[in-house]
C-alpha positions as CSV (number, residue, x, y, z in Angstrom):
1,X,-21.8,-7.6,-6.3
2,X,-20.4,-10.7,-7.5
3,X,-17.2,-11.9,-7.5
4,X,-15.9,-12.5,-10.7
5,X,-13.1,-14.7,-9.8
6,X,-12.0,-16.1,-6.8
7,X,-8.1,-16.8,-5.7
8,X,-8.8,-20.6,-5.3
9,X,-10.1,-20.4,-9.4
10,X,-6.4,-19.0,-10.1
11,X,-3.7,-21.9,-11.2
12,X,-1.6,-22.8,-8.2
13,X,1.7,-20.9,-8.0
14,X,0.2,-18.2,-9.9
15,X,1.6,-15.7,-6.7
16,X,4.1,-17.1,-4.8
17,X,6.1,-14.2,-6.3
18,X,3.5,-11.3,-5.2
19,X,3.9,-13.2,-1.8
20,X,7.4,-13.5,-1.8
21,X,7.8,-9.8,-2.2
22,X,5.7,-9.3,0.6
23,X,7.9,-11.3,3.0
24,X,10.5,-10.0,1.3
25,X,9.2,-6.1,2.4
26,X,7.9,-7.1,5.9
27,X,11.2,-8.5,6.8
28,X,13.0,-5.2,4.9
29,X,13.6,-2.9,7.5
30,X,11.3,-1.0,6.1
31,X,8.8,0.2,8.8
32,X,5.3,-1.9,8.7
33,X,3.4,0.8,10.1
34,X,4.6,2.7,7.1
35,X,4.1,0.2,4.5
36,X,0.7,-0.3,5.8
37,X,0.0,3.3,5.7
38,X,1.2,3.3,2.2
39,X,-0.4,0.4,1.0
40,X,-4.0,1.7,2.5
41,X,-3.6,5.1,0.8
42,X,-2.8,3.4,-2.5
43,X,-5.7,1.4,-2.2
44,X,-8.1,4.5,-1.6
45,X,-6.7,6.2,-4.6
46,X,-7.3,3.1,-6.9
47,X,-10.7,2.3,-5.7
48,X,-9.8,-1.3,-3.9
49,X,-12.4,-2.1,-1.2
50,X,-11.1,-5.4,-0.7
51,X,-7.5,-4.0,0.2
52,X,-8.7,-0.9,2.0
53,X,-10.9,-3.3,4.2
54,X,-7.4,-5.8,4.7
55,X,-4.9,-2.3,5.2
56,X,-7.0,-0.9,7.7
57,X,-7.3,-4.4,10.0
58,X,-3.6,-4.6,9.5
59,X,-2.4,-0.9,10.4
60,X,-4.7,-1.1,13.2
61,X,-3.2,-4.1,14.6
62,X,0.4,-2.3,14.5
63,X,-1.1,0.4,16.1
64,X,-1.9,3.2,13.9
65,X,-5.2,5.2,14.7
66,X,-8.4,5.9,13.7
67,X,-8.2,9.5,13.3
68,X,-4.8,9.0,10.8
69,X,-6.6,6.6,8.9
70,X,-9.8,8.0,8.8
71,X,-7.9,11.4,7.4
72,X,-5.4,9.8,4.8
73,X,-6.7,11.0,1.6
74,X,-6.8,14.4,3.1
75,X,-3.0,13.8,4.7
76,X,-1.7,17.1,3.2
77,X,-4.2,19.0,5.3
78,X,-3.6,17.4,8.6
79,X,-0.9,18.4,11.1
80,X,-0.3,14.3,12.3
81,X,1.7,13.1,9.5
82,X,5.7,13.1,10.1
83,X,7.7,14.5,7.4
84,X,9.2,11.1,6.3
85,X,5.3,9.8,6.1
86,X,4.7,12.7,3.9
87,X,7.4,12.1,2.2
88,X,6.2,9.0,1.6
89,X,3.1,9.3,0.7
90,X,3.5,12.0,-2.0
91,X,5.9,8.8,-3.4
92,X,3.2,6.6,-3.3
93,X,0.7,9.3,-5.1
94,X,3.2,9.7,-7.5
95,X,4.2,6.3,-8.6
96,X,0.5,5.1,-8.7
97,X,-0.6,8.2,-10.7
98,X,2.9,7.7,-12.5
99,X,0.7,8.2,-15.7
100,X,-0.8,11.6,-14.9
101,X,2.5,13.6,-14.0
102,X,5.7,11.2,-13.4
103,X,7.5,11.4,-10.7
104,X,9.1,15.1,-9.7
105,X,13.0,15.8,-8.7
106,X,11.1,17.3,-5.6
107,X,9.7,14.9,-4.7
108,X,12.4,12.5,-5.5
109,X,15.0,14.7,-3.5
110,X,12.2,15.2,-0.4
111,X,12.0,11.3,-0.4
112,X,16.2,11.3,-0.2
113,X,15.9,13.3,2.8
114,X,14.4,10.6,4.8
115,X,15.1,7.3,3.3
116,X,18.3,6.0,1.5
117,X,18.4,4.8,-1.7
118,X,17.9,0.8,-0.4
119,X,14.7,2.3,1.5
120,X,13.7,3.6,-1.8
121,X,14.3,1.0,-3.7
122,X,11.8,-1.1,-1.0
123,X,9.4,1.6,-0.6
124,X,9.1,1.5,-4.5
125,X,8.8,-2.2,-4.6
126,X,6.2,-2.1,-1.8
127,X,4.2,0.3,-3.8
128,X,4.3,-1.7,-6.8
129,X,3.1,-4.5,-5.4
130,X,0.1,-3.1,-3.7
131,X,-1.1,-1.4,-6.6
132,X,-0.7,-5.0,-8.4
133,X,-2.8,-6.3,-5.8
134,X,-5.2,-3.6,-6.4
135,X,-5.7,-4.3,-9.8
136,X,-6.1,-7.9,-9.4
137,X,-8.7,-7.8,-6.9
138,X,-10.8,-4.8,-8.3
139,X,-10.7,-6.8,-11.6
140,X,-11.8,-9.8,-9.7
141,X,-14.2,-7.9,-7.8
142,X,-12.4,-9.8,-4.7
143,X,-15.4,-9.3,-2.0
144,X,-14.2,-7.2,0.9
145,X,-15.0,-7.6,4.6
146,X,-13.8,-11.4,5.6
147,X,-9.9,-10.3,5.9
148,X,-8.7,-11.4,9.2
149,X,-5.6,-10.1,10.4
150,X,-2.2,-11.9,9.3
151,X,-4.4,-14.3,7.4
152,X,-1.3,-14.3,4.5
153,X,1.4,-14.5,6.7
């Protein structure tokens, strides 16, 4: 695999607002843990190696497991999600598939049961972004396996 184009190749400023968004979410409130988990199942949905590879260092580091990892894609199945992550996550699967079936009032009003609308409106945003970052590096064909953890912070 070759990469098609590299980040340095990109004109400068290019995503300081994709970053900023990222501070902006880290320092939300909203939990990391979460937002990691979110961003990692994201990334298995739309094919990114390069972000699955960076999610998983990064939700490691903040303490998630293995086993929760490992199991993701098959979350629905497994009895060590907590509501609010399932919650969550059918979000997530929702807003990245957004083409496929939209986004349900049941899951809408599942997701209002654990997060307020503010919560939302970051867990949407966080969302968003990773599947931008998705799309940029599977485009790019951004080679996975160098990440080291906090190496955008």
């Amino acid at each position: 695999m070759e990469q098609r184009i590299a980040f340095a190749d990109a004109t400068k400023g290019l995503f300081d607002g994709l970053f900023k968004t990222e501070m902006y979410l880290k320092k939300s409130g909203l939990d990391l843990k979460l937002q990691e988990l979110i961003k990692y199942r994201v990334s298995q949905i739309n094919g990114c190696a390069y972000c699955l590879d960076m999610h998983h260092k990064e939700a490691i580091a903040l303490g998630e497991t293995e086993q929760r990892l490992h199991s993701l894609a098959a979350w629905r199945e497994c009895p060590y999600y907590t509501a609010q992550e399932r919650a969550a996550l059918a979000y997530a699967e929702a807003v990245t598939n957004l083409h496929l079936h939209g986004i349900t009032d049941e899951i809408f009003q599942t997701l209002h049961q654990h997060f307020t609308k503010a919560e939302i409106a970051d867990l949407t945003m966080a969302i968003a972004n990773i599947n931008n970052w998705n799309r940029i590096n599977i485009a790019w064909r951004t080679i996975p396996g160098n990440y080291k953890v906090g190496q955008f912070n």
